[in-house]
C-alpha positions in Angstrom: 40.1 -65.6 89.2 42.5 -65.2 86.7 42.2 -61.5 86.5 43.4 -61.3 90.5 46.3 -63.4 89.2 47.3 -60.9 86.6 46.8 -57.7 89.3 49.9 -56.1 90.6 50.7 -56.5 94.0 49.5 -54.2 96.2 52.1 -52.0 97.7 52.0 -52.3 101.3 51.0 -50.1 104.6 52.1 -48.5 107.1 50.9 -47.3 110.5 50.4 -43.4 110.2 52.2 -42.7 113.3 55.4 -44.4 111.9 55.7 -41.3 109.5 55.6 -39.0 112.8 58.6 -41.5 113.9 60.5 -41.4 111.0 60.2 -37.8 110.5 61.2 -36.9 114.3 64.3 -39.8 113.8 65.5 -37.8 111.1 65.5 -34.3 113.0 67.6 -35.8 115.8 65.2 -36.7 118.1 66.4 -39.4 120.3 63.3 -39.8 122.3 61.8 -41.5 119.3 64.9 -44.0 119.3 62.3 -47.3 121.1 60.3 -46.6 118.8 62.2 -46.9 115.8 64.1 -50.1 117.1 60.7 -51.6 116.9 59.2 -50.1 113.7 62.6 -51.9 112.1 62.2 -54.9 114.0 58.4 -55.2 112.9 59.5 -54.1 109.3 62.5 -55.4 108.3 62.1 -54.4 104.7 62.3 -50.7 106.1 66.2 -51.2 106.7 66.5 -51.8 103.2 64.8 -48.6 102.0 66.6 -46.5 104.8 69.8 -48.2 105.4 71.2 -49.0 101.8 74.3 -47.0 101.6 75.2 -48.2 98.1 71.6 -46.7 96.8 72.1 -43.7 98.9 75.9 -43.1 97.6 75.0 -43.9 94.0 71.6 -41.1 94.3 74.4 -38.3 95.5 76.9 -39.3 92.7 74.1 -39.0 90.0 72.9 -35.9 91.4 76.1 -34.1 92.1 76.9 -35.2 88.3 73.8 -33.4 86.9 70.6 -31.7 87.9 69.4 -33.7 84.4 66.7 -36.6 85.5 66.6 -37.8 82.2 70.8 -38.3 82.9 70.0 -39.9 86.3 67.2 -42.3 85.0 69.4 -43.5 82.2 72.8 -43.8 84.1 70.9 -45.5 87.4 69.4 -48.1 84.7 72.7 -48.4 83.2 74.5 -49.3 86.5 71.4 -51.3 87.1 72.3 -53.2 83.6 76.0 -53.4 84.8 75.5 -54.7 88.7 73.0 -57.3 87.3 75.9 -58.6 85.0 78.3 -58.7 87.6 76.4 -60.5 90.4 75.6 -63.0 88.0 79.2 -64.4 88.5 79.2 -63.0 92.2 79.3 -66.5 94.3 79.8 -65.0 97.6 78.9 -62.5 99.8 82.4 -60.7 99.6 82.1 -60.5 95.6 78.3 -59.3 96.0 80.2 -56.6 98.4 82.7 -55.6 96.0 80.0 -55.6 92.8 78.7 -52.6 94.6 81.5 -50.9 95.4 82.5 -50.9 91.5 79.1 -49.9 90.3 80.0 -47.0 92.9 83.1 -46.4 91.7 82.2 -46.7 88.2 79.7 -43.7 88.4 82.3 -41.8 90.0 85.3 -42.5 87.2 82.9 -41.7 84.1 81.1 -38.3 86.2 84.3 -37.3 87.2 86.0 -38.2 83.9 83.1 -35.7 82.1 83.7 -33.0 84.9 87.6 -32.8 83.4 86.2 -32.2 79.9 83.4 -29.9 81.1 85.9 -27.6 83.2 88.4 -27.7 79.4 85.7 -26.4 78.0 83.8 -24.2 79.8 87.1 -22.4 81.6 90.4 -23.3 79.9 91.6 -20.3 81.2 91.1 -21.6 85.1 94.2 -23.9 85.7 93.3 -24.0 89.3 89.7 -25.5 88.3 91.4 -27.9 85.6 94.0 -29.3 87.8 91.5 -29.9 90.9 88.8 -31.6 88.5 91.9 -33.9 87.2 92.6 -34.8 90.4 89.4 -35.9 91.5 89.6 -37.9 88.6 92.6 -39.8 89.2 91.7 -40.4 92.4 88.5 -42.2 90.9 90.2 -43.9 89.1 92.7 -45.5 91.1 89.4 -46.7 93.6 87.9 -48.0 90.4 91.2 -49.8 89.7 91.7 -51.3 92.9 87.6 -52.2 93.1 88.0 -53.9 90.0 91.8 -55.6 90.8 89.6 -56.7 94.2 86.9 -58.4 92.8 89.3 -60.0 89.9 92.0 -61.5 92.5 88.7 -62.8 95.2 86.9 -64.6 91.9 90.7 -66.2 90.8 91.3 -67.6 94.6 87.7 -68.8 95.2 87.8 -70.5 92.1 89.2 -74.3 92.9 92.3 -75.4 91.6 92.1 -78.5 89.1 93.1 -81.7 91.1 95.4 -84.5 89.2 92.0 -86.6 88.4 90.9 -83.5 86.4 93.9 -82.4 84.3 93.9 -86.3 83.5 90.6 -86.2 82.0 91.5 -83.0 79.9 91.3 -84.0 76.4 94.8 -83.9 74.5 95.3 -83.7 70.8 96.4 -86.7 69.0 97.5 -84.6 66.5 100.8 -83.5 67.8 104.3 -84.2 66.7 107.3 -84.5 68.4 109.6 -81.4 66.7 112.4 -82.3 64.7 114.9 -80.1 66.8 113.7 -82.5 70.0 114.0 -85.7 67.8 116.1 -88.6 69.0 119.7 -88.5 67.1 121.1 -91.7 65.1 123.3 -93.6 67.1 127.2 -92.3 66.2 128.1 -95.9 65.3 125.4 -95.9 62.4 126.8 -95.5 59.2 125.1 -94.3 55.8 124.1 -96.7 53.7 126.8 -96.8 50.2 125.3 -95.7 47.0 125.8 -99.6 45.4 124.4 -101.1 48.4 125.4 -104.0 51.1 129.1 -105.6 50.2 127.8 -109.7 50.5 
């Protein structure tokens, strides 16, 4: 019994003529269309796997960034590392939305960011090339910026503001002093005290 506890789960099934479906879907062929509407709609899980933009746009960036798979394995698990981080503070479904888009973007910043020093190196003679990589990097990065400025502003107006009960029941120092430039002056009919004393 406890060795069926500790055995993975077996992957699931599918119905070999879903393949056919699939495969037929992809070439264009409409007839297949009722067909597909119900293979979703009996497997949800299957709009996941097909229909996840994010995964497919993150598969082209790493691919069109290098052929390397050891590259792709280690960046993927890297923006894996960095989506978990940020959906850990993601409260809604709009910051969930815009976690993606930055793991996105940030792929496309760094690749494009190591196309600009790959192009100065391998043809600093090609200004055309130079320039065109640059610009493909700005452009990154201003969609990184404004992913990042996104979630940043969403998180600070979700965020509730303190009511007057709360900022009452902040702690304040007791050490504090009231400055001497702030201090309350000596009245102007005060007068110094004489060196011998009070005339009797």
């Amino acid at each position: 019994m406890q060795q069926t506890k500790n055995m993975p789960p077996r992957e699931k099934t599918y119905p070999e003529e879903l393949k056919e479906v699939f495969v037929r879907a992809q070439q264009g062929d409409r007839s297949v269309l009722p067909q597909l509407k119900q293979a979703f709609d009996d497997h949800p899980e299957l709009v996941d796997r097909f229909g996840d933009l994010v995964q497919h746009a993150q598969d082209s960036l790493l691919e069109s960034a290098s052929a390397s798979l050891l590259l792709h394995e280690a960046v993927s698990r890297k923006v894996s590392q960095l989506r978990i981080r940020l959906m850990s503070a993601a409260a809604s479904e709009l910051e969930k939305l815009l976690v993606d888009r930055i793991c996105v973007s940030w792929i496309e910043v760094h690749a494009s960011n190591a196309e600009v020093a790959d192009r100065l190196q391998t043809c600093p003679g090609d200004p055309a090339a130079i320039k065109a990589a640059e610009r493909r990097y700005h452009q990154a990065h201003v969609r990184y910026l404004a992913s990042v400025k996104a979630l940043a502003t969403v998180q600070k107006l979700a965020r509730p503001a303190p009511s007057p009960i709360d900022l009452l029941r902040r702690p304040v120092s007791e050490t504090c002093t009231v400055p001497t430039a702030v201090a309350e002056p000596r009245s102007r009919f005060a007068q110094p005290l004489a060196a011998g004393g009070v005339d009797g």
